[in-house]
VMD Tcl script that builds the backbone (N, CA, C; Angstrom):
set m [mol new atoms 534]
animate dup $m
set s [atomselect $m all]
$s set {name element resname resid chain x y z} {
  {N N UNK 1 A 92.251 95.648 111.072}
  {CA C UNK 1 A 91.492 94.769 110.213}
  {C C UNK 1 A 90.149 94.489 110.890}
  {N N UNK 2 A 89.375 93.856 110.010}
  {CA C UNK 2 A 87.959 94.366 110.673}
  {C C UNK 2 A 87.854 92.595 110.906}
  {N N UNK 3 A 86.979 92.675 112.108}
  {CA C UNK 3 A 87.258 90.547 113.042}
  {C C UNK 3 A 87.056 89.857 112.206}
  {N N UNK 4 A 85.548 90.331 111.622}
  {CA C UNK 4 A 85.262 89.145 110.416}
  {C C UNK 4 A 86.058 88.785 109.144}
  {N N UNK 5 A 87.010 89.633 108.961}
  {CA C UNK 5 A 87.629 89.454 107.916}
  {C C UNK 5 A 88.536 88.033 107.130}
  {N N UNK 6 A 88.999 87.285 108.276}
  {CA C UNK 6 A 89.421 86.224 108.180}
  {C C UNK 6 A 88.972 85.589 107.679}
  {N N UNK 7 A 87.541 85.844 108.614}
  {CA C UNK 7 A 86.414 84.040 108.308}
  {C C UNK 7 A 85.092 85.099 106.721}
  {N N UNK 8 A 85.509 86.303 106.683}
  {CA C UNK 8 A 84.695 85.993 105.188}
  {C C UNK 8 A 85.330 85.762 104.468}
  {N N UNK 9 A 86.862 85.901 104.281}
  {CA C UNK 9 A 88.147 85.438 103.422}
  {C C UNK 9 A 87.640 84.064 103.051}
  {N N UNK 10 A 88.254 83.104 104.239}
  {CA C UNK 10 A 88.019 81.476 103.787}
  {C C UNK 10 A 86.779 81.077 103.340}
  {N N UNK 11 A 84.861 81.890 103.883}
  {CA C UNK 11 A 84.227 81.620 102.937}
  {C C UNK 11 A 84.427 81.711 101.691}
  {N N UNK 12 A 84.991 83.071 101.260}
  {CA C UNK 12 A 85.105 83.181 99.856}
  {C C UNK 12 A 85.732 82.421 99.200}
  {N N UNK 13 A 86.875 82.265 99.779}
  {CA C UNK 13 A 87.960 80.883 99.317}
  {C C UNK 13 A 86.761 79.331 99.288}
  {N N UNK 14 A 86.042 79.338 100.520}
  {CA C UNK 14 A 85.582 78.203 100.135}
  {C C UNK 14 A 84.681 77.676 98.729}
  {N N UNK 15 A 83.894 78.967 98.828}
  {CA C UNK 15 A 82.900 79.353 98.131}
  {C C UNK 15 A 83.688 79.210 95.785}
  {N N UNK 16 A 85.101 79.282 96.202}
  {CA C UNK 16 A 85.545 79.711 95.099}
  {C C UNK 16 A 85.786 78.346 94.399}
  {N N UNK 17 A 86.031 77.321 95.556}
  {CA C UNK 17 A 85.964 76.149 94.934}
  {C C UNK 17 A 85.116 75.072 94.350}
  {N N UNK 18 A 83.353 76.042 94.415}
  {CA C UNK 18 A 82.985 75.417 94.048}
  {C C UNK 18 A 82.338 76.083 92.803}
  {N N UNK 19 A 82.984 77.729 92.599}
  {CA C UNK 19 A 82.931 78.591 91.563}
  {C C UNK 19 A 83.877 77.489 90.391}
  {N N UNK 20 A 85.267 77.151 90.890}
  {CA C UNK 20 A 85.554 76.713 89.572}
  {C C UNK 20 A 85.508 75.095 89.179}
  {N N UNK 21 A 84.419 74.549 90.198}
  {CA C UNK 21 A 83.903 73.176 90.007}
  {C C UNK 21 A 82.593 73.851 88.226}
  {N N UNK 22 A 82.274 74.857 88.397}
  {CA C UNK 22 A 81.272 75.320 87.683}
  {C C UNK 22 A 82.062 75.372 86.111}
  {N N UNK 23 A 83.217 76.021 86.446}
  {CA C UNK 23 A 83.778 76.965 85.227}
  {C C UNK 23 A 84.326 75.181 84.628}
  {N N UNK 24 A 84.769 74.172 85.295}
  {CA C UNK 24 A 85.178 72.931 84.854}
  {C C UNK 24 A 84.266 71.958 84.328}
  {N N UNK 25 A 83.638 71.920 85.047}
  {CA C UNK 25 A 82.127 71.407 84.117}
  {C C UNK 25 A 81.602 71.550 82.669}
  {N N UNK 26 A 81.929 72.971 83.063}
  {CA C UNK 26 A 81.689 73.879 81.257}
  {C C UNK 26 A 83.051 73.320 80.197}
  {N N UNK 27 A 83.702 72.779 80.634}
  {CA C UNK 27 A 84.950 72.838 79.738}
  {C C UNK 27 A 84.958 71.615 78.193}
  {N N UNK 28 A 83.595 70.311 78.938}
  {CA C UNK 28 A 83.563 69.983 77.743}
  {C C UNK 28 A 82.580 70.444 76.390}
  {N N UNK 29 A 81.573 71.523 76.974}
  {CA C UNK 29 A 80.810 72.086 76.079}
  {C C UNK 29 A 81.592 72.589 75.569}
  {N N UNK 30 A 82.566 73.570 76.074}
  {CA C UNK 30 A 83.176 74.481 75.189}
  {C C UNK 30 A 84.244 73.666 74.104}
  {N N UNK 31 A 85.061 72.987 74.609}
  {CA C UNK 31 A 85.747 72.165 73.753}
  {C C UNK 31 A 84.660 71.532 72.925}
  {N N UNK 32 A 83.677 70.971 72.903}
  {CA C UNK 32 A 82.755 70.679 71.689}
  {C C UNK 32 A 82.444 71.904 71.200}
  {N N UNK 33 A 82.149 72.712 71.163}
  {CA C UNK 33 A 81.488 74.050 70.391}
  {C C UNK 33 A 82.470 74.524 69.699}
  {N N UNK 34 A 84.074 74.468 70.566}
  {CA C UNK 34 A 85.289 75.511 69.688}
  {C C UNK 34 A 85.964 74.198 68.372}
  {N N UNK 35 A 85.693 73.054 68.488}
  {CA C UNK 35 A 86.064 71.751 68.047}
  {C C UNK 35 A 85.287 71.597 66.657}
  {N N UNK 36 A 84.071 72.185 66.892}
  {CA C UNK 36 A 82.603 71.234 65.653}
  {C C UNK 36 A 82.150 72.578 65.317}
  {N N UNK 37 A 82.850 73.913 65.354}
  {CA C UNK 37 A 82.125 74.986 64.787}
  {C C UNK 37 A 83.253 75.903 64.646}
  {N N UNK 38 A 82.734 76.668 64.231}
  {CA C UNK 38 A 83.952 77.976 63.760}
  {C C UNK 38 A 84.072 79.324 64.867}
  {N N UNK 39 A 83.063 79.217 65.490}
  {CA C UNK 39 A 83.078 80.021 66.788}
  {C C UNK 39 A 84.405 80.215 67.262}
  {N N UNK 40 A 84.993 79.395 67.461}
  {CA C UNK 40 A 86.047 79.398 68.662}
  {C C UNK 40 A 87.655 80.389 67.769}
  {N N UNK 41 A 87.423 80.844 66.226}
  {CA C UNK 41 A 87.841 81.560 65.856}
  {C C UNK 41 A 87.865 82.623 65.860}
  {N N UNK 42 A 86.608 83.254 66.731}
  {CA C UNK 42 A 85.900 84.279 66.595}
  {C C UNK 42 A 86.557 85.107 68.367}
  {N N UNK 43 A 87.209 86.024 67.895}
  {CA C UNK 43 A 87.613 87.240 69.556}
  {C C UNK 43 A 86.352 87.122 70.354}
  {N N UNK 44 A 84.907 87.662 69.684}
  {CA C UNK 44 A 83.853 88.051 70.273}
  {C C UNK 44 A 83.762 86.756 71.154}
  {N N UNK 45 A 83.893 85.619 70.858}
  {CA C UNK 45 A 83.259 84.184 70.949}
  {C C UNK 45 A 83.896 83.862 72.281}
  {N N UNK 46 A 84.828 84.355 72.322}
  {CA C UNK 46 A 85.476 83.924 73.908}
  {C C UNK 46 A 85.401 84.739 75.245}
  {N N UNK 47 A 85.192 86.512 74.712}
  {CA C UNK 47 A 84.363 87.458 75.610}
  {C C UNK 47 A 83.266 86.828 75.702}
  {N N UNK 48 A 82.502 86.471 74.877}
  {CA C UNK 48 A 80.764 86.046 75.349}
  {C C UNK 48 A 80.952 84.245 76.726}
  {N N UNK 49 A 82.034 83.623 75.655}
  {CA C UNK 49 A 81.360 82.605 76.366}
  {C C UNK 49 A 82.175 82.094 78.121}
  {N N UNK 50 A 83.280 83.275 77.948}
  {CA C UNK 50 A 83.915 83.143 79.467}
  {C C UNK 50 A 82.955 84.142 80.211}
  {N N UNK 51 A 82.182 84.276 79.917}
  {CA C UNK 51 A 81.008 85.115 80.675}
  {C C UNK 51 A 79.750 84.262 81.431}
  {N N UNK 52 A 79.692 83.256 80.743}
  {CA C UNK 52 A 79.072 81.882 81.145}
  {C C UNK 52 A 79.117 81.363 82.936}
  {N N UNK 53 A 80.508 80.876 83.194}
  {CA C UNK 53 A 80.487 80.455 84.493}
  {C C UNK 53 A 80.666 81.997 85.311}
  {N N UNK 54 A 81.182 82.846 84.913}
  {CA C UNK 54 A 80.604 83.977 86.865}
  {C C UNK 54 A 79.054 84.381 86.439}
  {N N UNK 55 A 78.606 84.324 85.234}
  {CA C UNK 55 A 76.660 84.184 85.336}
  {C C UNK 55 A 76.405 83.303 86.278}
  {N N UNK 56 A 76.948 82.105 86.095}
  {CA C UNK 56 A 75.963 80.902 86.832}
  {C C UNK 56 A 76.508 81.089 88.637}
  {N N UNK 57 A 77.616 81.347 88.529}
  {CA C UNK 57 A 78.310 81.169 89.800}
  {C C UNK 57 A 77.418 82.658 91.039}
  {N N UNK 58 A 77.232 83.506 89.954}
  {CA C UNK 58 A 76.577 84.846 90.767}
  {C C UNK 58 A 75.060 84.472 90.972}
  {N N UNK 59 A 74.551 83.605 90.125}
  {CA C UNK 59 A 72.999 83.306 90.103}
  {C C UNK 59 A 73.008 82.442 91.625}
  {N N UNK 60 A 74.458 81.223 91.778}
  {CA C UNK 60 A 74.527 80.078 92.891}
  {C C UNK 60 A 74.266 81.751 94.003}
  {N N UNK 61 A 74.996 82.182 94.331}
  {CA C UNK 61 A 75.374 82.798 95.021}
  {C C UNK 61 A 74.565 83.537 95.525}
  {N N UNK 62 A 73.842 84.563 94.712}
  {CA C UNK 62 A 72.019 84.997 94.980}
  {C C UNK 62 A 71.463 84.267 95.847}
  {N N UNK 63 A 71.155 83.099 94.899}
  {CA C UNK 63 A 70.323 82.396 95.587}
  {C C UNK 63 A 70.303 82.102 96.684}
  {N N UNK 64 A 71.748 81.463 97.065}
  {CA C UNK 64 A 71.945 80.930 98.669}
  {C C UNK 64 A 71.817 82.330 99.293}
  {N N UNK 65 A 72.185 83.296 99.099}
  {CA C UNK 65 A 71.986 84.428 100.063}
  {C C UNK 65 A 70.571 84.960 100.133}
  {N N UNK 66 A 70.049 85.175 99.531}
  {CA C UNK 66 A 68.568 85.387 99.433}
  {C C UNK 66 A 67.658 84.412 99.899}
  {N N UNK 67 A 68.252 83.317 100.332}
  {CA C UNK 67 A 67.655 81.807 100.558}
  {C C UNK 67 A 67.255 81.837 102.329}
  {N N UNK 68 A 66.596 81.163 102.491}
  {CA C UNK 68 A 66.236 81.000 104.303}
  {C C UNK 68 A 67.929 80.871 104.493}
  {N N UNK 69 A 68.831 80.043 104.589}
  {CA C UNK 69 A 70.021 79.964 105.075}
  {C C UNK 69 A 70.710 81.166 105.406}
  {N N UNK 70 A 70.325 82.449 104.109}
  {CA C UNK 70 A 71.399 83.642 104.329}
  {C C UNK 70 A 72.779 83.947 103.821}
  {N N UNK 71 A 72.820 82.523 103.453}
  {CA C UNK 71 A 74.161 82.541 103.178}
  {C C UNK 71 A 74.762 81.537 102.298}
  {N N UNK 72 A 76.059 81.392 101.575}
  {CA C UNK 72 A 76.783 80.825 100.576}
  {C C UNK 72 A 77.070 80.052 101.470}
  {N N UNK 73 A 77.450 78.522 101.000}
  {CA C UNK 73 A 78.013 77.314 101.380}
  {C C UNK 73 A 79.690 77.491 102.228}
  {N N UNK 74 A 79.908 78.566 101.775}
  {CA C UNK 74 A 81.031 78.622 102.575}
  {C C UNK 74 A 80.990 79.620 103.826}
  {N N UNK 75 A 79.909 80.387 103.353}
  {CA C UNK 75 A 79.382 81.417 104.992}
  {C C UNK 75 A 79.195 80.943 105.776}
  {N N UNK 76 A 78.165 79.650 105.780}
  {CA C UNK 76 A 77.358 78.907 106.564}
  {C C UNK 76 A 78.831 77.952 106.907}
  {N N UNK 77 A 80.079 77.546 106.722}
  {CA C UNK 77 A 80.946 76.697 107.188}
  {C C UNK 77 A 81.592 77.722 108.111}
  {N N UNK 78 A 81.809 78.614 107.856}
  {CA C UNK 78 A 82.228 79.654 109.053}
  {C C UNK 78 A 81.357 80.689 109.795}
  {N N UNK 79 A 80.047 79.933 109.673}
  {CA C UNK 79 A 78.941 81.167 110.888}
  {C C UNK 79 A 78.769 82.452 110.236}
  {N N UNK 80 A 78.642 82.328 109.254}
  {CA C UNK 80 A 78.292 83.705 108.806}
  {C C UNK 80 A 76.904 83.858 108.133}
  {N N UNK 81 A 76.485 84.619 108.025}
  {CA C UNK 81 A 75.308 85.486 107.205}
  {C C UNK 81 A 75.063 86.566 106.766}
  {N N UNK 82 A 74.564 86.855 105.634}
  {CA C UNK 82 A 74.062 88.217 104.749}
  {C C UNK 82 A 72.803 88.554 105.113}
  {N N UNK 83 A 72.298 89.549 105.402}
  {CA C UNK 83 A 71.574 90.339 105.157}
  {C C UNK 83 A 71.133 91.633 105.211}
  {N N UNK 84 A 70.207 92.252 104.946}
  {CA C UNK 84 A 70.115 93.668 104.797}
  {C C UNK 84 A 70.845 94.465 105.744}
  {N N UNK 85 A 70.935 95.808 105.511}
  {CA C UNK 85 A 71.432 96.611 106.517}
  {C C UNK 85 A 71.049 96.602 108.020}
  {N N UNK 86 A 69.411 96.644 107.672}
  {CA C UNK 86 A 68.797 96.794 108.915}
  {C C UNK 86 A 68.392 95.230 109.166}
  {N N UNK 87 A 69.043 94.527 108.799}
  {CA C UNK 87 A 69.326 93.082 109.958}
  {C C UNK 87 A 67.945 92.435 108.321}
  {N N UNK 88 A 66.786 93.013 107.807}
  {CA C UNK 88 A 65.996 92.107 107.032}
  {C C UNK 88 A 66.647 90.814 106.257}
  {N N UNK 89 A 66.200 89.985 105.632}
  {CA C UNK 89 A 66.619 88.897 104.909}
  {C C UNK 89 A 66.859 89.680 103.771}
  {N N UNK 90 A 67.840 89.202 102.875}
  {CA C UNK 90 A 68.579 89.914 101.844}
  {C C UNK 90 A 67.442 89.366 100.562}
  {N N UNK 91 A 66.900 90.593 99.413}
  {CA C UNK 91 A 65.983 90.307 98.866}
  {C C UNK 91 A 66.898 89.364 97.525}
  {N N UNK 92 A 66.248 88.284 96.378}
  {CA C UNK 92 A 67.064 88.256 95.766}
  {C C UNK 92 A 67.469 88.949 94.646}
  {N N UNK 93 A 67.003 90.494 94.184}
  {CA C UNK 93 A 67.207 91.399 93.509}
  {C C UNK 93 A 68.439 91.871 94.170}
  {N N UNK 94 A 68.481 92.499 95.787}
  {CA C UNK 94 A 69.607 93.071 96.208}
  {C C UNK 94 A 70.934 91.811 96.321}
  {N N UNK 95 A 70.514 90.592 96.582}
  {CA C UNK 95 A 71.700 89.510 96.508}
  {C C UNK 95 A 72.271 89.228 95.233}
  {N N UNK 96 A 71.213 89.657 94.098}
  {CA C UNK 96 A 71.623 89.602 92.820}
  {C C UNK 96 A 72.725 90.652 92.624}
  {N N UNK 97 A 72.748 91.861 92.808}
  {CA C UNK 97 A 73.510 92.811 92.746}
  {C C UNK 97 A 74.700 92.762 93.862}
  {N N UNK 98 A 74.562 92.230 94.736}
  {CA C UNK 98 A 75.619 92.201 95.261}
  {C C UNK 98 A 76.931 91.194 95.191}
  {N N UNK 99 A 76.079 90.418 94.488}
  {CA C UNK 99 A 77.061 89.208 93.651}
  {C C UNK 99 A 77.641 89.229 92.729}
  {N N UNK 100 A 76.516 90.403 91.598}
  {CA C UNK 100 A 77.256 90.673 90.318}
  {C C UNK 100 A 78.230 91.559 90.984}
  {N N UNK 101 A 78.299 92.623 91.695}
  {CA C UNK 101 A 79.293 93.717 91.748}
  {C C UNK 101 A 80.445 92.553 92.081}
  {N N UNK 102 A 80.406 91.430 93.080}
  {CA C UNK 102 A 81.614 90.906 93.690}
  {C C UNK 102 A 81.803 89.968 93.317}
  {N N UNK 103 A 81.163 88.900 92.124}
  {CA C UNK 103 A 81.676 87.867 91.358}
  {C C UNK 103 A 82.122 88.335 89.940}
  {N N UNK 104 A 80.785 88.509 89.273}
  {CA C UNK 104 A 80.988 88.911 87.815}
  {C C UNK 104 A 81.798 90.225 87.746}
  {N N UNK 105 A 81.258 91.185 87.887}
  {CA C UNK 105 A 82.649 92.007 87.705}
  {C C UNK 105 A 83.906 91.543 87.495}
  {N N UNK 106 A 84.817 91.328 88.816}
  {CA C UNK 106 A 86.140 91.144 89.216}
  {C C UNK 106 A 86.458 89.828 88.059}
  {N N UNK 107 A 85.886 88.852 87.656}
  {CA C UNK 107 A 85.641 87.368 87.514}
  {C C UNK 107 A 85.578 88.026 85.881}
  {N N UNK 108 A 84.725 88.570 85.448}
  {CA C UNK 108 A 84.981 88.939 83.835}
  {C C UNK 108 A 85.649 90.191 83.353}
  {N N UNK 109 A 86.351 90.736 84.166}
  {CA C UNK 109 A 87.136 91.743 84.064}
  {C C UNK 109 A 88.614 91.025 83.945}
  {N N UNK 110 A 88.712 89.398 84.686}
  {CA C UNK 110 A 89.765 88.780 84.300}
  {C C UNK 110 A 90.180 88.177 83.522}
  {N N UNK 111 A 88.586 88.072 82.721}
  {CA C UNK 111 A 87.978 86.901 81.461}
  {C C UNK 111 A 88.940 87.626 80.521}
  {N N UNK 112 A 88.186 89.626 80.461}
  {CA C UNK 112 A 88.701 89.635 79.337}
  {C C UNK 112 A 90.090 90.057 79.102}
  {N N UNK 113 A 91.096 89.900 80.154}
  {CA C UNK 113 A 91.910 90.563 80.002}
  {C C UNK 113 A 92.962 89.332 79.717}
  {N N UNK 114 A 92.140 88.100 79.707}
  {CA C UNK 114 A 92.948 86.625 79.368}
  {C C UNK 114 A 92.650 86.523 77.936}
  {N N UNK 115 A 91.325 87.000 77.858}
  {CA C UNK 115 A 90.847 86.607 76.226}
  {C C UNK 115 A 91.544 87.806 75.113}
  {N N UNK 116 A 91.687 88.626 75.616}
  {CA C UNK 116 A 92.363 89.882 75.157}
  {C C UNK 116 A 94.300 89.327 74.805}
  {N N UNK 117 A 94.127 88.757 75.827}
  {CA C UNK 117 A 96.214 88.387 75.563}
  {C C UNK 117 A 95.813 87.357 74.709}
  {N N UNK 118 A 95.164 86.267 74.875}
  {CA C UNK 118 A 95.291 85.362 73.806}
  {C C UNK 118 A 95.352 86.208 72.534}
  {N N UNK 119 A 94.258 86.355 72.325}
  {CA C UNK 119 A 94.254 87.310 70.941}
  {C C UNK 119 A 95.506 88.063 70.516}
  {N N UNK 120 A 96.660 88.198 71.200}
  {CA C UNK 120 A 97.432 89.771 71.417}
  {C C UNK 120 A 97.069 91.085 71.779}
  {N N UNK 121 A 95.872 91.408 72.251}
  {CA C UNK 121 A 96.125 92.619 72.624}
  {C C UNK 121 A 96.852 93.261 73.712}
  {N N UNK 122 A 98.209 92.699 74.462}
  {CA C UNK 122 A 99.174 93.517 74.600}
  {C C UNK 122 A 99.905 94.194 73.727}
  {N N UNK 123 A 100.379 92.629 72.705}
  {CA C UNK 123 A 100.930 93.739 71.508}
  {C C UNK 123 A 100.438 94.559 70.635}
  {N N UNK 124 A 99.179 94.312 70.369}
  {CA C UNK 124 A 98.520 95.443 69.542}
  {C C UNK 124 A 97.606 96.456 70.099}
  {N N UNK 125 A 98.236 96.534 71.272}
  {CA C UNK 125 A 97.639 97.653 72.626}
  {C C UNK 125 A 96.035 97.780 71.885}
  {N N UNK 126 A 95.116 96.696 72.226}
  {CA C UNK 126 A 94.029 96.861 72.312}
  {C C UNK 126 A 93.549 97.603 73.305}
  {N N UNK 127 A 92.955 98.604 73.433}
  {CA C UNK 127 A 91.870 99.297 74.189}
  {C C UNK 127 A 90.942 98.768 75.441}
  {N N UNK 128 A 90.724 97.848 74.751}
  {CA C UNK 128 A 90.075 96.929 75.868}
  {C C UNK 128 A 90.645 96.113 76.297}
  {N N UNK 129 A 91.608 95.697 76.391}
  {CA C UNK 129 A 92.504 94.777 77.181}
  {C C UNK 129 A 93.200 95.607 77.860}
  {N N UNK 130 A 93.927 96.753 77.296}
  {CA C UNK 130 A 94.976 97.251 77.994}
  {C C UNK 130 A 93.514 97.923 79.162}
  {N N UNK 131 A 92.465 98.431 79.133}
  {CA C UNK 131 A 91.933 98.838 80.156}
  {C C UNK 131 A 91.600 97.823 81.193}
  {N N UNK 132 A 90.943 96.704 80.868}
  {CA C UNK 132 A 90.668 95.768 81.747}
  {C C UNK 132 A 91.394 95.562 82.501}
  {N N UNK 133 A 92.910 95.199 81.926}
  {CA C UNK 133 A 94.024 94.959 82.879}
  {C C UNK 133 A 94.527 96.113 83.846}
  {N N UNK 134 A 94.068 97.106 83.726}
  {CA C UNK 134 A 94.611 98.497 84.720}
  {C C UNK 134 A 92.714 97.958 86.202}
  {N N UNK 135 A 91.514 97.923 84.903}
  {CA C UNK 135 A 90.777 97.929 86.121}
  {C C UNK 135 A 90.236 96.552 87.080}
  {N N UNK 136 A 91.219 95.531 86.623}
  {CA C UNK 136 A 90.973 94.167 87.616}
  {C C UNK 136 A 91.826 94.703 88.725}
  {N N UNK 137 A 93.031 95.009 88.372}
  {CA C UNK 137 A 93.857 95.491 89.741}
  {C C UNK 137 A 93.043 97.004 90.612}
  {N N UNK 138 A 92.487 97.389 89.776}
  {CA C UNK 138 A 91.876 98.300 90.459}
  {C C UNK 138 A 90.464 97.603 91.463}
  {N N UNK 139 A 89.855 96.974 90.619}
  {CA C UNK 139 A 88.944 96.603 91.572}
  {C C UNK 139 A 89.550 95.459 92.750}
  {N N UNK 140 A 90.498 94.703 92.723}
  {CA C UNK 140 A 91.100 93.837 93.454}
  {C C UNK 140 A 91.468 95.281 94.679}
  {N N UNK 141 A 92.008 95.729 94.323}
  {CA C UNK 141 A 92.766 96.521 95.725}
  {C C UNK 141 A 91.806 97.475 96.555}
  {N N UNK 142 A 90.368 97.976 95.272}
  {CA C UNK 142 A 89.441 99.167 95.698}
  {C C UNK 142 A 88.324 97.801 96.982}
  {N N UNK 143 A 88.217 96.288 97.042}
  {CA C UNK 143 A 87.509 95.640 97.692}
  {C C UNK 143 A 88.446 95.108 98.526}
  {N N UNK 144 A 89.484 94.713 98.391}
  {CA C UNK 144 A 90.244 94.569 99.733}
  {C C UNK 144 A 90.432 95.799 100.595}
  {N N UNK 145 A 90.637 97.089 99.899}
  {CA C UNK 145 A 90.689 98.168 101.451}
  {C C UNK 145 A 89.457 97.749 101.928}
  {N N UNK 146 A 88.489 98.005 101.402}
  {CA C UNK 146 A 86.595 98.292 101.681}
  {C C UNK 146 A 86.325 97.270 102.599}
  {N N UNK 147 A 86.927 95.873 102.281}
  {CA C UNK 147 A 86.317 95.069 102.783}
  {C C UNK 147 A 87.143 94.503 104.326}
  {N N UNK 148 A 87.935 95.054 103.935}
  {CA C UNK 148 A 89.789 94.804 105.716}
  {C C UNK 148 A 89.332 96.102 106.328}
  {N N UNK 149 A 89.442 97.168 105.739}
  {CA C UNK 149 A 89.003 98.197 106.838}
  {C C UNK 149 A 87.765 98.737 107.112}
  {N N UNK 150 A 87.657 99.369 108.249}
  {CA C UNK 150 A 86.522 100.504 108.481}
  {C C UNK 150 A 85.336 99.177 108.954}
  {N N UNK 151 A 84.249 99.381 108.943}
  {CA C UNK 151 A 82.903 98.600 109.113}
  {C C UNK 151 A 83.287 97.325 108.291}
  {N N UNK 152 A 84.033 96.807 107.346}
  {CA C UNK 152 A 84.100 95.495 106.566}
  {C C UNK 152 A 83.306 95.391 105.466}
  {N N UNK 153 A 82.082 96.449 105.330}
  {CA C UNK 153 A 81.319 96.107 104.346}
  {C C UNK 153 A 82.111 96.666 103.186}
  {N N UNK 154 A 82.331 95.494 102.283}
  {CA C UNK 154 A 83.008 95.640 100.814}
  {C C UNK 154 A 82.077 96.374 99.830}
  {N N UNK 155 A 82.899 97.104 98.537}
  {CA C UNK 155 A 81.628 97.433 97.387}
  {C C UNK 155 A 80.041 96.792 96.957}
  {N N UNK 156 A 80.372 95.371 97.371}
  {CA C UNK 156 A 79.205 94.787 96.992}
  {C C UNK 156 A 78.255 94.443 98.066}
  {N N UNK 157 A 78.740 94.529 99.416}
  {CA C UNK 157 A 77.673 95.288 100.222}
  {C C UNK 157 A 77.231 96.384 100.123}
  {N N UNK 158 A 77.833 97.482 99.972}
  {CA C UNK 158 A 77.454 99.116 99.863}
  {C C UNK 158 A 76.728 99.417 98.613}
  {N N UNK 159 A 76.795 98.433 97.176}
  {CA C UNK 159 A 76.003 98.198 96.782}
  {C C UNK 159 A 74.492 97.854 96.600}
  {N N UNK 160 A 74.486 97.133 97.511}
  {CA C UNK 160 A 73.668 95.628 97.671}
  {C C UNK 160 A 72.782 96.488 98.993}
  {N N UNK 161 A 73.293 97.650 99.827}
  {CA C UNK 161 A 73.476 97.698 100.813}
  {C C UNK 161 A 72.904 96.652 102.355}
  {N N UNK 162 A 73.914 95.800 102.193}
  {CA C UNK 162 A 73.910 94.328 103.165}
  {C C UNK 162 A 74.818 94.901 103.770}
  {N N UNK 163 A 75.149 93.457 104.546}
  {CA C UNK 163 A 75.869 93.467 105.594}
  {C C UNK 163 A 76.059 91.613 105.964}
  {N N UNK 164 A 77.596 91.595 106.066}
  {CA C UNK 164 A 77.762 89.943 106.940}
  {C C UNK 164 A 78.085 90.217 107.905}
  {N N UNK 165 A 77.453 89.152 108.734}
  {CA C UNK 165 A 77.566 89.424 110.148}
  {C C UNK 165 A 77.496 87.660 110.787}
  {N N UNK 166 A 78.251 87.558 112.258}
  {CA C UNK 166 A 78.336 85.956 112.591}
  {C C UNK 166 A 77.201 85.764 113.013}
  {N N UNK 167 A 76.611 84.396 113.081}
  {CA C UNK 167 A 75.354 83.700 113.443}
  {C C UNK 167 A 75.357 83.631 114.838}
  {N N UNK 168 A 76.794 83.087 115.749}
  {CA C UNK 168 A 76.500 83.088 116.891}
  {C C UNK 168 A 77.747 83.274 116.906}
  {N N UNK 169 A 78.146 83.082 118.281}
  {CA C UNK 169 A 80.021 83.610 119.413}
  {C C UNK 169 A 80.158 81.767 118.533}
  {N N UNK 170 A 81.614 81.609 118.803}
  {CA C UNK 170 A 82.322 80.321 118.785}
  {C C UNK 170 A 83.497 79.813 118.053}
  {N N UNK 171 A 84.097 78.951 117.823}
  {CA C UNK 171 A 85.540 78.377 117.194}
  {C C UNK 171 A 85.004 79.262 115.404}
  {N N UNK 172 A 86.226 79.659 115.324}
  {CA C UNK 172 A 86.133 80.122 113.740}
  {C C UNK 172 A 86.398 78.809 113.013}
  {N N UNK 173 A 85.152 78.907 112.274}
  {CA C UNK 173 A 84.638 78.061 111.217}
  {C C UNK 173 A 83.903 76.656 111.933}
  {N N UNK 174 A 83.380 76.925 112.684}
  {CA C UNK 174 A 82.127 76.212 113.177}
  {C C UNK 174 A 80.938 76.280 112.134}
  {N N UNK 175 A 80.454 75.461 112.089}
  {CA C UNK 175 A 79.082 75.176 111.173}
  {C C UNK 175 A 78.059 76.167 111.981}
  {N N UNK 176 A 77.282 76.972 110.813}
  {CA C UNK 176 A 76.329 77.671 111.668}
  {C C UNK 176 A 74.997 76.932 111.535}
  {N N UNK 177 A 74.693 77.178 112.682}
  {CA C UNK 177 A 73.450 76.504 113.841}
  {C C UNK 177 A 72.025 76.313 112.676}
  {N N UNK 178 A 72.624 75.522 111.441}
  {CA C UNK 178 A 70.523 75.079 110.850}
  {C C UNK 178 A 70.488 74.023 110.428}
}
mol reanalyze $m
mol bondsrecalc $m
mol representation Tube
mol addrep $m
């Protein structure tokens, strides 16, 4: 397993809790919109609007990485930082992409494969559900090898082409030094 792996785990974990502080927030718009309109009848209406929080959550996420800090709120609780391959500050075009590959993706690939069962498409072997659900597990298992073995850099580094790396030596999950 590759060292850092632990401590980018619990960032991510940390980082996730404040992904679904986002997706909870949203919950009374949506209950007003599916409540006072006819939308919420609508298949399309729930692909579009569970697409909402991993937008905003990949935009948080950019940003802090592309940001002087380097890093997501939960990097920076365990000494970590993003940036370019060759050590540069991560631009926020390439942090953009490296967030969509490793939030939105995985994150609306689960959307639709929830919004898809509501609807039934297990039983009416929808196309797009029954695929989604083959490629969340696919992408779940294709970023855990990528990201546990070899160099650690996951799809959305090799994407992105970044790199996390620790701020300084010390206790895992020390606050990094700003």
């Amino acid at each position: 397993m590759h060292p850092l792996a632990a401590r980018r785990a619990r960032a991510h974990l940390t980082d996730c809790v404040g992904y679904l502080g986002v997706a909870a927030a949203l919950v009374p718009t949506g209950i007003l919109v599916a409540t006072t309109t006819d939308l919420g009848t609508r298949q399309w209406y729930g692909h579009l609007v569970s697409a909402i929080p991993p937008a905003i959550a990949t935009m948080i996420a950019a940003r802090a990485e592309s940001g002087p800090r380097r890093a997501t709120w939960g990097k920076r609780r365990q000494g970590l930082e993003v940036a370019e391959a060759d050590g540069a500050p991560l631009t926020l075009g390439r942090a953009l992409a490296r967030n969509t590959a490793k939030l939105f993706v995985p994150w609306q690939l689960g959307h639709t494969v929830a919004v898809g069962a509501a609807w039934g498409g297990f039983e009416d072997r929808d196309p797009l559900t029954l695929t989604a659900s083959v490629a969340v597990y696919a992408v779940i298992g294709l970023y855990a090898w990528t990201t546990l073995r070899g160099s650690g850099r996951g799809v959305h580094d090799l994407v992105a082409d970044s790199r996390v790396a620790a701020l300084a030596p010390g206790p895992v999950g020390a606050p990094s030094p700003s």
